[in-house]
Backbone as a ProteinNet text record, in pm:
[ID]
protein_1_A
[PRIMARY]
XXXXXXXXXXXXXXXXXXXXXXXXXXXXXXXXXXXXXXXXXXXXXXXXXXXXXXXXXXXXXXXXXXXXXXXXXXXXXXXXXXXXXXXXXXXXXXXXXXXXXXXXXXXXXXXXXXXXXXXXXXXXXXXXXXXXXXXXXXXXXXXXXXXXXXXXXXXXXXXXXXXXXXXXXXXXXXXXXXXXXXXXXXXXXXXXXXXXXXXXXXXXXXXXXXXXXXXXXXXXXXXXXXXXXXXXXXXXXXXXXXXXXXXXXXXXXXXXXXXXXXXXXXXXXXXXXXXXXXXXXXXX
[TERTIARY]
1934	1802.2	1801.1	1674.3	1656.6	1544.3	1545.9	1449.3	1396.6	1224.2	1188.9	1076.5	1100.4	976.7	910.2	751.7	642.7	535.6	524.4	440	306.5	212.6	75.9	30.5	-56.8	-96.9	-256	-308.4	-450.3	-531.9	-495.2	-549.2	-453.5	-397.1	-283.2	-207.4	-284.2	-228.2	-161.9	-154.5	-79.1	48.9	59.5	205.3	273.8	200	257.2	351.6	275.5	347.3	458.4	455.3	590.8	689.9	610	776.2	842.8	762.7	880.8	896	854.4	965	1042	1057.4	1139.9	1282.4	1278.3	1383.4	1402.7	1320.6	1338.9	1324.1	1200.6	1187.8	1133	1172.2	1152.6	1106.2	966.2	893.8	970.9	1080.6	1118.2	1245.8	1285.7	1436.7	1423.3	1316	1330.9	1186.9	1174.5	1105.3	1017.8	891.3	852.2	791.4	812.1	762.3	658.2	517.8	404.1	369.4	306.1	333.6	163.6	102.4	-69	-144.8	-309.5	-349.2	-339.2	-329.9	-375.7	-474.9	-592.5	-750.7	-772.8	-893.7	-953.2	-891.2	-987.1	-936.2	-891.9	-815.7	-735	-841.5	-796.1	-881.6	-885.6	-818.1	-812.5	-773.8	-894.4	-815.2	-848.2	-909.9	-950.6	-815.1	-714.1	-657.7	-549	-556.2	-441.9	-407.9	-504.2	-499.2	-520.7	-553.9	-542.9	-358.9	-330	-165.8	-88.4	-121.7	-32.8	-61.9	-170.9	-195.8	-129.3	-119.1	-77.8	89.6	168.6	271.1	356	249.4	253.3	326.3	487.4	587.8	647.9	679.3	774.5	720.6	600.5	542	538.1	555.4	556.9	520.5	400.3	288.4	218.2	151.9	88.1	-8.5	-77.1	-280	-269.6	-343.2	-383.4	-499.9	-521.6	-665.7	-770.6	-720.7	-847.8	-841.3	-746.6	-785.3	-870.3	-887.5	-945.2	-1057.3	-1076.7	-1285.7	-1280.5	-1276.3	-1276.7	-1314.9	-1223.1	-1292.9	-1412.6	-1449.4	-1549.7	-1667.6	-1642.8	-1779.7	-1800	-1682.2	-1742.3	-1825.4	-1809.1	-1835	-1978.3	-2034.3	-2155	-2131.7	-2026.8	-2011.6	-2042.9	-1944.1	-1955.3	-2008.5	-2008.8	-2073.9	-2019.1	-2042.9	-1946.4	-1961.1	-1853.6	-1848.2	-1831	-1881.9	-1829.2	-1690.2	-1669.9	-1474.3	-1417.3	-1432.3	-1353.3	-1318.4	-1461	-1422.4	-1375.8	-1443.9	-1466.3	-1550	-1668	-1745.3	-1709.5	-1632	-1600.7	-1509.5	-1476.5	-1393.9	-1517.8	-1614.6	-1703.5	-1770.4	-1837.9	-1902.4	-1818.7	-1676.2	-1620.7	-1641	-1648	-1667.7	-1573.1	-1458.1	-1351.4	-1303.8	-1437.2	-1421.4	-1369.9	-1478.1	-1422.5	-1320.6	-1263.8	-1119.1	-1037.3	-1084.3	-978	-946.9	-1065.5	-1122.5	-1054	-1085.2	-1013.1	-830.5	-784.2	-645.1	-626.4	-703.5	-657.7	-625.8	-796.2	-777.8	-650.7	-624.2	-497.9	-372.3	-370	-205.4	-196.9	-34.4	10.1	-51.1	-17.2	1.7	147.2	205.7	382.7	436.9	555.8	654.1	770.8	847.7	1010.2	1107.1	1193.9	1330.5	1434.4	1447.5	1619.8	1705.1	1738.6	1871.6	1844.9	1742.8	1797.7	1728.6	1689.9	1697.3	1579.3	1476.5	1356.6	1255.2	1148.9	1033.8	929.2	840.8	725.3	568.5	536.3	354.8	328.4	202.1	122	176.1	131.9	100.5	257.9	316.6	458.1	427.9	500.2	549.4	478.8	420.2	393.1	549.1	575	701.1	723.9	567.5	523.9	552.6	634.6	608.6	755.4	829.6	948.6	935.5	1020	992	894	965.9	860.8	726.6	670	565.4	473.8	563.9	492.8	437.7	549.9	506.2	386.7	387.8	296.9	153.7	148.1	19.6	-20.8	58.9	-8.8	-15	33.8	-2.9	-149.8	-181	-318.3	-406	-421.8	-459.6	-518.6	-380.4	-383.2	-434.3	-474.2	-523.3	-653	-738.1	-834.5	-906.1	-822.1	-843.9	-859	-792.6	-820.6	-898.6	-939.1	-1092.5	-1215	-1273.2	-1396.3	-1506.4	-1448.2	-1513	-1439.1	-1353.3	-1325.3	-1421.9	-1558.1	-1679.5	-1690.8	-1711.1	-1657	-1590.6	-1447.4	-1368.9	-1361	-1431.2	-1430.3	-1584.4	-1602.5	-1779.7	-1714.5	-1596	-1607	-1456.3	-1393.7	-1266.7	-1253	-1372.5	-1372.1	-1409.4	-1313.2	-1303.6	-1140.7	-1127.7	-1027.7	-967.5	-1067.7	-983.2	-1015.7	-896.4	-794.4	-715.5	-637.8	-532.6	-407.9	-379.4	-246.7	-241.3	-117.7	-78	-40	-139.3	-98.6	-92.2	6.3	21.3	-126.1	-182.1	-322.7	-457.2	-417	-522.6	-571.9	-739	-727.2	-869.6	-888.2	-992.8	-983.1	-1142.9	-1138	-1080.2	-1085.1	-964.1	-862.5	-807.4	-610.9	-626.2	-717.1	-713.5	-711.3	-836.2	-872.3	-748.6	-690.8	-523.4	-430	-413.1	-311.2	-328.5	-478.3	-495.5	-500.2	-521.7	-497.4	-304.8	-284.2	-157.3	-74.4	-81.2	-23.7	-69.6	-189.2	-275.3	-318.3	-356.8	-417.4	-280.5	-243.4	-155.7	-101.3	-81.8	32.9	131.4	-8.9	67.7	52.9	180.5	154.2	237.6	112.7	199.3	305.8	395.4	529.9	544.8	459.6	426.5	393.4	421.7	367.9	194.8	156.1	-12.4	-42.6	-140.4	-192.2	-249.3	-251.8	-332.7	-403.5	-559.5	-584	-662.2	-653.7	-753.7	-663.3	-537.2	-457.4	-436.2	-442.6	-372.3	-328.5	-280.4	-229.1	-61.9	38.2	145.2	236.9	395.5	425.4	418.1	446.1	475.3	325.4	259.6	104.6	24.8	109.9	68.9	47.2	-28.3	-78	40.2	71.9	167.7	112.2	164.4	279.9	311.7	244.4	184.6	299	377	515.2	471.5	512.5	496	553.2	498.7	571.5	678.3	729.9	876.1	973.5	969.4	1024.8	1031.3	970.1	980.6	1096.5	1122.5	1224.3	1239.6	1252.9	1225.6	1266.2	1210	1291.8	1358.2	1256	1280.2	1429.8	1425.2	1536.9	1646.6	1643.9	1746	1820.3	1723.7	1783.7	1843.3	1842.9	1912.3	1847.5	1691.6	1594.1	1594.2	1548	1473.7	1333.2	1255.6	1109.8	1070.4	1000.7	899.2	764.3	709	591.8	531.6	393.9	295.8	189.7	109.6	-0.7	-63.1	89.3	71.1	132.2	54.7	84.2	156.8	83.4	94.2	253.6	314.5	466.9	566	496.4	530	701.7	705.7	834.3	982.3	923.9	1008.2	965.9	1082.7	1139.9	1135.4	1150.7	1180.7	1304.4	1346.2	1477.9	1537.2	1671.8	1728.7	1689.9	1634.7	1590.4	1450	1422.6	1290	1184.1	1117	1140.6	997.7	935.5	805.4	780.3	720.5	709.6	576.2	475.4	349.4	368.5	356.1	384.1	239.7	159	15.3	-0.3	7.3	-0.6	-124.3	-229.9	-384	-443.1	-360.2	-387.4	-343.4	-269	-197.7	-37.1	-8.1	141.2	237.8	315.7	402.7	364.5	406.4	443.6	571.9	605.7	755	821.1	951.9	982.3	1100.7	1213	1359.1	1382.3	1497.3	1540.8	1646.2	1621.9	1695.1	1815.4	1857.7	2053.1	2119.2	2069.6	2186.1	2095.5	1955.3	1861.6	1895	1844.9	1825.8	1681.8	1660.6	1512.9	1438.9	1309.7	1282	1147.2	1068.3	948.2	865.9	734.1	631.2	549.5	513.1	419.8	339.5	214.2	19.6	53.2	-2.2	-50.1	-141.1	-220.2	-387.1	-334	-221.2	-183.4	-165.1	-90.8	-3.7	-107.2	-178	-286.4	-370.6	-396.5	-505.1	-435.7	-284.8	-230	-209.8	-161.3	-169.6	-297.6	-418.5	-552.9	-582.6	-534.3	-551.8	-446.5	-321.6	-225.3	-294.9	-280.5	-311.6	-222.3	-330.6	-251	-166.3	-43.2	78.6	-31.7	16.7	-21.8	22.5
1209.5	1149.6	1071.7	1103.6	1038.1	955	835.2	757.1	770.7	769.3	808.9	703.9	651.8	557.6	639.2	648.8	669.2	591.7	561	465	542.8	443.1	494.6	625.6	671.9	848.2	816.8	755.7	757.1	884.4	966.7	1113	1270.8	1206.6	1307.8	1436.8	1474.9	1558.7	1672.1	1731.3	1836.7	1763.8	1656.9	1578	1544.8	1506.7	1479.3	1547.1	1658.1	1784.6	1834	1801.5	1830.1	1747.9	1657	1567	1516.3	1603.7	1615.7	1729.3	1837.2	1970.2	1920.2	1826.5	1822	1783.3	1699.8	1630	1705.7	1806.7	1899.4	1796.1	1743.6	1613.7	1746.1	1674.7	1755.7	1613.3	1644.7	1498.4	1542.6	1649.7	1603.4	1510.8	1508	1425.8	1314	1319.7	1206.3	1099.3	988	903.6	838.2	856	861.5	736.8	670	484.6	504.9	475.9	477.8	368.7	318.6	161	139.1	230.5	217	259.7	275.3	278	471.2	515.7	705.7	749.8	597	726.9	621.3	712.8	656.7	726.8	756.5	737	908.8	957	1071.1	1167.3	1329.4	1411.9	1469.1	1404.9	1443.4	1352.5	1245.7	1132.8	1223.5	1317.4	1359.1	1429.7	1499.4	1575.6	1492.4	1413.2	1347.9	1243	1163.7	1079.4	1183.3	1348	1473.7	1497.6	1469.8	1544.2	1429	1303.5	1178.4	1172.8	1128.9	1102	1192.9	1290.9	1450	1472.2	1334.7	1354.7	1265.6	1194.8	1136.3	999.6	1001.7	903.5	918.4	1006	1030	883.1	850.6	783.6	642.1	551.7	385.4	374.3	317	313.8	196.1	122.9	-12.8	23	-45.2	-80.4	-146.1	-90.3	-111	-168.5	-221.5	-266.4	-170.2	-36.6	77.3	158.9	131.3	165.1	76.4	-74.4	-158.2	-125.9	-80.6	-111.8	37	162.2	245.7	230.3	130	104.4	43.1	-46.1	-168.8	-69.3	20.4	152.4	172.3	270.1	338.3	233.9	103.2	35.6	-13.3	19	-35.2	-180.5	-208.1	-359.8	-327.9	-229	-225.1	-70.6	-40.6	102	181.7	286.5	353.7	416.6	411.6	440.1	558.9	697	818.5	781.9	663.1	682.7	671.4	650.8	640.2	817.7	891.8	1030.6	1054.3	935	927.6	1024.8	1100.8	1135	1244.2	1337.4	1466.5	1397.1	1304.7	1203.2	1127.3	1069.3	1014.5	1101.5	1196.8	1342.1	1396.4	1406.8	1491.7	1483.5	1593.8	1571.4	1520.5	1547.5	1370.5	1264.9	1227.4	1089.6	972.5	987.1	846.9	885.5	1012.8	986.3	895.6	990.5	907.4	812.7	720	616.3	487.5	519.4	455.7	498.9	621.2	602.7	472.8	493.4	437.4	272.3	228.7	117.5	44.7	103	66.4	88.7	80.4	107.3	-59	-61.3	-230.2	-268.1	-351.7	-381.2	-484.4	-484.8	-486.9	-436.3	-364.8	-315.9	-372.7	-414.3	-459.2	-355.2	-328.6	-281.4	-338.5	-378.8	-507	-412.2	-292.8	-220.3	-201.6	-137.6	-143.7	-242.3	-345.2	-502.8	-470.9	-381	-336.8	-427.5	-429.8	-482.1	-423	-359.3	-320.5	-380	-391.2	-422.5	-379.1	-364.7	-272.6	-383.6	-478.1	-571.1	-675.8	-695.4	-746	-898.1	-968.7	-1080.4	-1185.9	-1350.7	-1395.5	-1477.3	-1578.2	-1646.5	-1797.8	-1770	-1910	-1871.5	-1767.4	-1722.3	-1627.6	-1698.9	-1663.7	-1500.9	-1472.5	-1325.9	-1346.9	-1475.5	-1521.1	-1502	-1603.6	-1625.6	-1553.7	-1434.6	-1304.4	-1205.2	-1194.9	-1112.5	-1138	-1305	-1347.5	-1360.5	-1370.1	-1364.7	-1209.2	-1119.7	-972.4	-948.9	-980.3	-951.7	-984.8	-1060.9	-1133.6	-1082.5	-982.7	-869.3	-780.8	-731.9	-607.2	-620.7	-719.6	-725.7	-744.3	-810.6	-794.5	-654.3	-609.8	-451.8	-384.5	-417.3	-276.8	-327.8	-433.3	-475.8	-412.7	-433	-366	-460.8	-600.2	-668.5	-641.3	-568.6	-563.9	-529.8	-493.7	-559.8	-672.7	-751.6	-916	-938.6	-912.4	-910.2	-874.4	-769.8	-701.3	-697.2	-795.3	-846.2	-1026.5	-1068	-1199.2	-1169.7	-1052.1	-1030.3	-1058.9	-1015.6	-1038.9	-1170.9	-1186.3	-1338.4	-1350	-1468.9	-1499.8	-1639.7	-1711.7	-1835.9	-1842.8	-1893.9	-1982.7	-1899.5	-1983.3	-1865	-1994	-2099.4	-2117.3	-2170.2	-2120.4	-2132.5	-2252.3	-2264.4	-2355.9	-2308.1	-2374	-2288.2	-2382	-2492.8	-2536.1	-2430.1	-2326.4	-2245.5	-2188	-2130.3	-2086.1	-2027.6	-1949.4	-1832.6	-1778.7	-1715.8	-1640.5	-1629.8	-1773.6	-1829.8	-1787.5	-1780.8	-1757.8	-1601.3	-1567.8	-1385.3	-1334.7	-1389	-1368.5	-1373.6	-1543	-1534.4	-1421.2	-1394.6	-1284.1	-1151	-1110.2	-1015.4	-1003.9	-1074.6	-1085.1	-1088.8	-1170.8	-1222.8	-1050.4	-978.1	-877.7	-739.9	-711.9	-630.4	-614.5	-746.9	-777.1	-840.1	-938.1	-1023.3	-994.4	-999.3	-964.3	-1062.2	-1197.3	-1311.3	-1417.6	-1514.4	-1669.6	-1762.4	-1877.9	-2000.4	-2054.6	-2150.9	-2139.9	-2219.1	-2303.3	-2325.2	-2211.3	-2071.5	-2011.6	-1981	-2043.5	-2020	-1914.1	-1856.6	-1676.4	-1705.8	-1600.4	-1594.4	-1466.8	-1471.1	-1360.1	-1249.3	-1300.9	-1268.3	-1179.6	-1221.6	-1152.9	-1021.7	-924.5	-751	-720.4	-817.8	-754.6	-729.8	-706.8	-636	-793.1	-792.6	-929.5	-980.2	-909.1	-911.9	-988.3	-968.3	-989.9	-1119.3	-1114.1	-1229.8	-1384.8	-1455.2	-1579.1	-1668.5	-1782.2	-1937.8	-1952.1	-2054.5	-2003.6	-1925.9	-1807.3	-1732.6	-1623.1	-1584	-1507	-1442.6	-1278.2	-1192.6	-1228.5	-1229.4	-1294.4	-1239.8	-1139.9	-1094.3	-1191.1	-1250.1	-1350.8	-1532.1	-1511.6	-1639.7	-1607.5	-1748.2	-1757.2	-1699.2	-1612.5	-1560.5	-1594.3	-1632.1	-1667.7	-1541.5	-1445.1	-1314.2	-1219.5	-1220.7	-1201.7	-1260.3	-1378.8	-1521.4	-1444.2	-1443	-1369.4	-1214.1	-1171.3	-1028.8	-920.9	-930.9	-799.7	-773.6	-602.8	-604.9	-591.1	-594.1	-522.6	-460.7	-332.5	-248.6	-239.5	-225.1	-246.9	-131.5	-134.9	-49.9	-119.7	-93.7	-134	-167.7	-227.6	-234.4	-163	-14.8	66.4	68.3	-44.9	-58.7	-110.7	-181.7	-165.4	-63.9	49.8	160	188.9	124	114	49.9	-5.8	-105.8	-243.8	-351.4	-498.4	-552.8	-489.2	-526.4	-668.2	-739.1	-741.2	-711.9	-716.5	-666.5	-676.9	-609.2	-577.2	-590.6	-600.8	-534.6	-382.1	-331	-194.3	-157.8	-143.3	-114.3	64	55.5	209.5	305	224.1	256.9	319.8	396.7	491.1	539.5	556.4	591.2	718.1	765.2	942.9	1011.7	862.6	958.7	901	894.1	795.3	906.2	1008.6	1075.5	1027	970.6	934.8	1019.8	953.5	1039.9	950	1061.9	996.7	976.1	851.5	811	844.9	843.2	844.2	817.6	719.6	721.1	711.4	786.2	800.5	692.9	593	454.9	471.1	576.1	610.3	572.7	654.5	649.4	618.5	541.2	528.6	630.7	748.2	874.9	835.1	871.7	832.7	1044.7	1028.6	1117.1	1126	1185.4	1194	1320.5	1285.3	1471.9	1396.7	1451.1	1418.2	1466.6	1422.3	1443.7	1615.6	1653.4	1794.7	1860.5	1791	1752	1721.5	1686.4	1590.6	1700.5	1781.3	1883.5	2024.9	2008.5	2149.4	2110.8	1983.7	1927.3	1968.9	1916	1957.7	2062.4	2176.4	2311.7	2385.3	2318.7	2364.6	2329.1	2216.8	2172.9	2230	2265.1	2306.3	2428.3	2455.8	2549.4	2676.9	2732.9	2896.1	2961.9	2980.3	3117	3198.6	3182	3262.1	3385
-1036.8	-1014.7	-884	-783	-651.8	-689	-566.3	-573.3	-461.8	-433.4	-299.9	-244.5	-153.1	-148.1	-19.2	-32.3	72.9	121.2	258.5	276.3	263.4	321.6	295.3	335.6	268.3	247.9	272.2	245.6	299.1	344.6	217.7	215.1	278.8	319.1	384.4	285.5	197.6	86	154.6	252.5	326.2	336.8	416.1	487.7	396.6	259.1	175.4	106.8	66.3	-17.5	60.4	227.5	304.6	336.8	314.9	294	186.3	61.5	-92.6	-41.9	-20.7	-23	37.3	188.8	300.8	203.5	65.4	11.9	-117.6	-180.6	-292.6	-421.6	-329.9	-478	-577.7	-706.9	-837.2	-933.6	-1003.3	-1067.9	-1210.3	-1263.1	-1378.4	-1421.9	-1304.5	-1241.3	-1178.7	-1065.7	-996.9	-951.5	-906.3	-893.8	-761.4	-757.6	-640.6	-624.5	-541.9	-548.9	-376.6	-410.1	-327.2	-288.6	-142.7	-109.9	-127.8	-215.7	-190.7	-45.9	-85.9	-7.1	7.1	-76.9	-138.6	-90.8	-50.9	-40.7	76	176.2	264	374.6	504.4	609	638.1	556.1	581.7	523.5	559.9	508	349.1	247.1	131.6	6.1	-0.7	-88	-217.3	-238.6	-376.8	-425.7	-336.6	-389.9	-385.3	-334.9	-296	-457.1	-476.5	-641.8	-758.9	-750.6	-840.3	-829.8	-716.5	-727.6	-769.9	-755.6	-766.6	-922	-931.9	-1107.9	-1192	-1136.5	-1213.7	-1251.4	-1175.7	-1148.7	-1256.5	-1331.9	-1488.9	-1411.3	-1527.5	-1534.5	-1436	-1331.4	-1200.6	-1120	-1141.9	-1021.9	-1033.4	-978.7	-978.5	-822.5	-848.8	-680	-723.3	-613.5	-629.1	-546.4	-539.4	-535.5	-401.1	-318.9	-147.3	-119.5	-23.9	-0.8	12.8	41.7	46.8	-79.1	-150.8	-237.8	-394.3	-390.5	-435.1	-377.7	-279.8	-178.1	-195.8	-255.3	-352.6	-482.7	-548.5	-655.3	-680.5	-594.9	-524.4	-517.3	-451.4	-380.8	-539	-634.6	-725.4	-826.3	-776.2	-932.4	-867.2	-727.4	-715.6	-596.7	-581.4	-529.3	-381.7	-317.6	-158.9	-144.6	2.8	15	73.5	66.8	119.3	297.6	352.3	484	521	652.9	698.1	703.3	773.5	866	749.6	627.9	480.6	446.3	429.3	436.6	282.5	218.5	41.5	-67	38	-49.8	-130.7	-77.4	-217.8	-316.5	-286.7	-417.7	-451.1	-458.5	-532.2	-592.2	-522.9	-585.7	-716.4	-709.3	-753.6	-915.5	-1012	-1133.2	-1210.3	-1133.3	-1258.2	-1168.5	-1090.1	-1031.5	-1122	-1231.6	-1343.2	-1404.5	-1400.8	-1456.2	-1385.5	-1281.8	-1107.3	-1119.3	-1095.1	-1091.6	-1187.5	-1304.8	-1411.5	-1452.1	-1402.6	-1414.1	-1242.8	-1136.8	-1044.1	-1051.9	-1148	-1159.2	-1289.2	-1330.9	-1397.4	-1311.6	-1223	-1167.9	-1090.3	-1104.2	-1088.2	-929.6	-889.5	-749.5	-706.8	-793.7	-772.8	-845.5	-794.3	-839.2	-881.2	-962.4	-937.9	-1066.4	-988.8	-1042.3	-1019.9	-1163.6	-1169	-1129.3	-1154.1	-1141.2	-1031.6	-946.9	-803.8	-719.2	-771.6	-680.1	-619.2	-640.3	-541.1	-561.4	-484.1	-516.7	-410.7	-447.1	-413	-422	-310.6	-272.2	-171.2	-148	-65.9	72.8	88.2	214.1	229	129.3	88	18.9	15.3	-105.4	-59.4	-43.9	65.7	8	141.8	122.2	18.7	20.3	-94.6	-264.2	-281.2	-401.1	-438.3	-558.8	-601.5	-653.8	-741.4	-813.6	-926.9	-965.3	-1133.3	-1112.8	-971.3	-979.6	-929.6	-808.4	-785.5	-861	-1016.2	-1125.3	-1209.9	-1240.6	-1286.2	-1244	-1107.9	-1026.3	-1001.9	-994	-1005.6	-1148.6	-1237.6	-1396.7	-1390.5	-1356	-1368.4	-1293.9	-1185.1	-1101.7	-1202	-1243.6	-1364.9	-1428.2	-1514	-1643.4	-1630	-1501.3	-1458.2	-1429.9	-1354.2	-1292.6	-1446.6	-1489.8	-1589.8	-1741.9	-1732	-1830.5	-1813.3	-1886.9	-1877.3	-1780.9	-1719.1	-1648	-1504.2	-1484.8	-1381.2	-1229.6	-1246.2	-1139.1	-1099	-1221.5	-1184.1	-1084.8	-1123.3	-1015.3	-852.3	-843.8	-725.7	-670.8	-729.2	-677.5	-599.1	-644	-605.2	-459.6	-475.6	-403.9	-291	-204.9	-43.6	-3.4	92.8	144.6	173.4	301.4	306	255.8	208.4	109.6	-40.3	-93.7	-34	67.3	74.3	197	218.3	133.9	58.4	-93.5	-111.2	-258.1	-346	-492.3	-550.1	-633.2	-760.9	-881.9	-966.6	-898	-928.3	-933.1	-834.2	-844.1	-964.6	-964.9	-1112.6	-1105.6	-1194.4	-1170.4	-1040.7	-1031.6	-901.2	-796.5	-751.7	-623.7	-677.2	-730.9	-798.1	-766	-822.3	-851.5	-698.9	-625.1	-463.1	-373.5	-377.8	-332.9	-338.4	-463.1	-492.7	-470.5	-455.5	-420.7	-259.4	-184.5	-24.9	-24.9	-77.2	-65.1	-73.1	-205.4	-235.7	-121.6	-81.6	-58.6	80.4	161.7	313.1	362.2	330	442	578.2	619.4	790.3	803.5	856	927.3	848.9	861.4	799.9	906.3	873.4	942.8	892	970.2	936.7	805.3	691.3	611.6	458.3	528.5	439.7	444.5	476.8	433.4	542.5	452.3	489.8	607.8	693.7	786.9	782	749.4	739.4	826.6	983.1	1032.6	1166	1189.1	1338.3	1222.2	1372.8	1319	1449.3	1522.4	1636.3	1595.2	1694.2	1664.6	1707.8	1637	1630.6	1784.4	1882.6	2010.7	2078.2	2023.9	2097.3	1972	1891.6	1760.3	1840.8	1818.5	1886.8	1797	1860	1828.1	1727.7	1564.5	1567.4	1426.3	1466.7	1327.7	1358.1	1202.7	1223.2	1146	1147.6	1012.1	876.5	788	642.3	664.6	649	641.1	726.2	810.4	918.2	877	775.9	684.4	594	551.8	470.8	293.6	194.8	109	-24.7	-102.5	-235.7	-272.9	-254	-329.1	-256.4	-131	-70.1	-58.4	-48.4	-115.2	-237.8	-348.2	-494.4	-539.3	-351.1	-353.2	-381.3	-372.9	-356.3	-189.9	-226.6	-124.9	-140.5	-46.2	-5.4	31.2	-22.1	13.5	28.9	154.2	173.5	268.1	294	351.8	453.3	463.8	538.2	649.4	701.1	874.6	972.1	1022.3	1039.7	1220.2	1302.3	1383.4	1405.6	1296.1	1328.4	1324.5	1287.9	1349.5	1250.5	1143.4	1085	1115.7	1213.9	1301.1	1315.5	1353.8	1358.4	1224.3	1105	1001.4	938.1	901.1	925.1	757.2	760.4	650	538.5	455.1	318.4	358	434.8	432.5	421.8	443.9	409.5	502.6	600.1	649.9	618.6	577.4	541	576.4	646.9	684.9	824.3	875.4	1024.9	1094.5	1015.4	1036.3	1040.8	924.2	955.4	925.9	895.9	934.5	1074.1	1106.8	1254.1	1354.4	1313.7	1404.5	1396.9	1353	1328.5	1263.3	1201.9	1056.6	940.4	826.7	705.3	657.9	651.6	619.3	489.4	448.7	332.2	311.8	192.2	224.4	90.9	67	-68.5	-36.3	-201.7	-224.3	-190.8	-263.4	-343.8	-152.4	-95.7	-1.6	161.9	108.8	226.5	373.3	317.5	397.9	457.3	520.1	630.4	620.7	566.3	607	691.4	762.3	797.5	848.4	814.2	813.5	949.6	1048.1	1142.6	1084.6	1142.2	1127.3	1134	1086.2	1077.4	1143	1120.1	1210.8	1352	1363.5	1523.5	1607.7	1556.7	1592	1578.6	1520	1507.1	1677.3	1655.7	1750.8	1907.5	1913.6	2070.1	2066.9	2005.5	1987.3	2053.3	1971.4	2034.9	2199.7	2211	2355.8	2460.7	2436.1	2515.6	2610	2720.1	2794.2	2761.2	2787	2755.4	2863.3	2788.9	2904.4	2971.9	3107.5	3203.7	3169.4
[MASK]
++++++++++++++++++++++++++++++++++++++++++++++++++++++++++++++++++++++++++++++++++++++++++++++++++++++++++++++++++++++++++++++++++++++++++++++++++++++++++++++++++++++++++++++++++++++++++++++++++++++++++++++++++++++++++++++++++++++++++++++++++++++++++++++++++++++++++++++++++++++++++++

């Protein structure tokens, strides 16, 4: 049995399917860990949450910010955008299956045996393992009520944007869901910053990528897996960290590394490569 982690897919159902053949993943043996963020953006979120959902128990994947403002669209809250490239997945006739297996899936991951921990955006540094589990439990259990509109009618916003274990209702839920889902940058205090997306190099004083803060969770011998900020390109990570987002509806690749013996694999854009193909000048 392999363990495979993939960063964000954001519709990429071609790149996808080639970079499990690339590793001969097989879903009755082995385990595919997704950093969120399945639909939007790319050319196939429909087939893309049809092949993932389909893949039963193989799969342990967490909840992205495009894929929450997905759920947000279907439930009536926000609207939907062309550059999303959502609509044959809203159209589609087992949208509300979709829909409702989607909104039940965690937005952290942890595995004691192999020390992992998974979120879409990563951990913030204000927050041990306990209290990380406990604050996405409370995500979940939201998400998958029958009030979960509620929820995703009050989600957008960037405060609070630091942590108290005082917080409570909406604010608590809002936190954790930025915290798990949006984050990048925090001041050296920990508290979110939710508004820079530039790259660390170009990041304004004295706002550091969470990963560059000090970690309870890494302290206690995990690592982290994460997605979302594509612009680091899978690089300046530091140890046990895991960036796994490359941008492969951007024109990038799609990343992938099996745990056991952290093999690195990757599928370039498909689309990238069709596109310079078309443009290349023709042999004389």
């Amino acid at each position: 049995m392999s363990t495979y982690l993939i960063g964000d897919v954001h519709g990429c159902i071609d790149e996808l399917k080639a970079l499990l053949a690339q590793a001969d993943f097989n879903p009755q043996q082995d385990c595919l860990w997704l950093t969120g963020d399945l639909v939007a953006r790319g050319p196939d979120s429909l087939e893309v949450l049809r092949y993932v959902s389909g893949l039963g128990d193989a799969v342990r994947m967490v909840l992205g910010n495009h894929d929450l403002h997905l759920l947000a669209i279907y439930a009536g809250i926000s609207f939907n955008k062309p550059k999303d490239r959502l609509k044959p997945l809203l159209e589609a006739e087992d949208a509300d299956e979709l829909i409702n297996w989607l909104r039940r899936q965690p937005v952290l991951q942890v595995d004691e045996d192999l020390k992992l921990v998974m979120a879409h955006a990563g951990v913030t540094p204000q927050w041990d393992l306990e209290t990380a589990q406990l604050c996405a439990r409370e995500v979940e259990a939201v998400l998958s009520s029958d009030t979960y509109p509620l929820f995703l009618d009050a989600m957008y916003g960037d405060m609070p944007n630091n942590w108290s274990p005082e917080l409570s209702g909406l604010a608590r839920l809002r936190f954790s869901t930025n915290a798990l889902t949006r984050m990048r940058y925090c001041f050296p205090n920990g508290q979110l910053d939710m508004i820079c997306k530039d790259t660390p190099e170009n990041a304004p004083r004295p706002l550091k990528p969470w990963f560059d803060l000090p970690s309870p969770i890494l302290e206690a011998g995990y690592s982290i897996a994460f997605g979302h900020w594509a612009s680091l390109e899978g690089k300046g990570a530091p140890e046990g960290i895991y960036a796994l987002d490359t941008g492969c509806c951007w024109g990038g690749v799609l990343t992938m590394v099996r745990w056991e013996d952290k093999a690195w694999y990757t599928q370039p854009s498909i689309r990238r490569n069709e596109k310079e193909q078309t443009q290349a000048p023709s042999a004389s």
